[in-house]
C-alpha positions as CSV (number, residue, x, y, z in Angstrom):
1,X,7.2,-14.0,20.7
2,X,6.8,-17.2,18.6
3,X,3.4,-17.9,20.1
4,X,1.9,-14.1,19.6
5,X,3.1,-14.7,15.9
6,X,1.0,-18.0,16.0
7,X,-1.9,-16.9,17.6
8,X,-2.2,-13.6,15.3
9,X,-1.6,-15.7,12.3
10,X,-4.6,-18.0,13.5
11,X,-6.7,-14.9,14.3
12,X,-6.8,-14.2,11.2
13,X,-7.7,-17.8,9.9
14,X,-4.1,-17.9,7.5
15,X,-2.2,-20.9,7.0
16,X,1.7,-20.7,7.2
17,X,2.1,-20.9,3.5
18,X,-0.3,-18.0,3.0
19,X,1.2,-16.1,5.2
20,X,4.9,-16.7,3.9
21,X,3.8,-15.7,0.5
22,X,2.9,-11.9,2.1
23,X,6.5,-12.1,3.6
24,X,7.7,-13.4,0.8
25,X,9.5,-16.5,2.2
26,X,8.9,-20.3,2.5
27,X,6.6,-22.0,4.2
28,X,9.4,-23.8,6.0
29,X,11.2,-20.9,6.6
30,X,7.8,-19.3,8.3
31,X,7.7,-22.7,10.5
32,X,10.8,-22.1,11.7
33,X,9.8,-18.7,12.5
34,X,6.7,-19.6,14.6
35,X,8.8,-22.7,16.4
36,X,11.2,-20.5,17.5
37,X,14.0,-22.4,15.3
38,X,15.0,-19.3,13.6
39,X,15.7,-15.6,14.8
40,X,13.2,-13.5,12.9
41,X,14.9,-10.8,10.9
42,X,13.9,-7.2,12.0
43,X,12.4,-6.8,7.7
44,X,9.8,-9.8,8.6
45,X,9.3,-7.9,12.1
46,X,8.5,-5.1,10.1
47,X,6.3,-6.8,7.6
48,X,4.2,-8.8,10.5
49,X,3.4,-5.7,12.3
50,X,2.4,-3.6,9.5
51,X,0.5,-6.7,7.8
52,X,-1.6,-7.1,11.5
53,X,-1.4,-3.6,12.2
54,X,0.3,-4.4,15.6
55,X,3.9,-2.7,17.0
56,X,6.8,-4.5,16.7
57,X,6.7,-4.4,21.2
58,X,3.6,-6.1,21.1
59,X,5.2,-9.1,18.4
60,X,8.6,-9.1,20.4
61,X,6.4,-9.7,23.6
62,X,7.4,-6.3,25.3
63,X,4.0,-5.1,25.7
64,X,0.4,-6.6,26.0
65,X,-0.8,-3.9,24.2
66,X,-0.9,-4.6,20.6
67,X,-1.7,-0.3,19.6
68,X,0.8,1.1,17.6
69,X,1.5,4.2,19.2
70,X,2.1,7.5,17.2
């Protein structure tokens, strides 16, 4: 999970501070996040899937499929 949040961060050309700043956290907080140093809360897993318009599955590695299905 803290590789997909990596990679979709760098497919869409953010840096770690810009991103913490739409989750409204540190950068060093957010570093933690993505080196898997620190559980991400389920409000940031909310944020990061509505901010890439992914499901939480697809973040949390339980599917490949990154559709949010409704």
């Amino acid at each position: 999970m803290y590789k997909r949040i990596r990679d979709l961060r760098e497919d869409h050309d953010l840096t770690q501070k810009q991103l913490a700043k739409e989750l409204n956290c540190s950068q060093q907080v957010y570093s933690n996040y993505e080196l898997g140093q620190r559980d991400i809360p389920t409000d940031i897993l909310k944020k990061l899937s509505a901010f890439y318009n992914v499901s939480a599955d697809y973040i949390l590695e339980i599917t490949n499929n990154p559709k949010i299905n409704r």
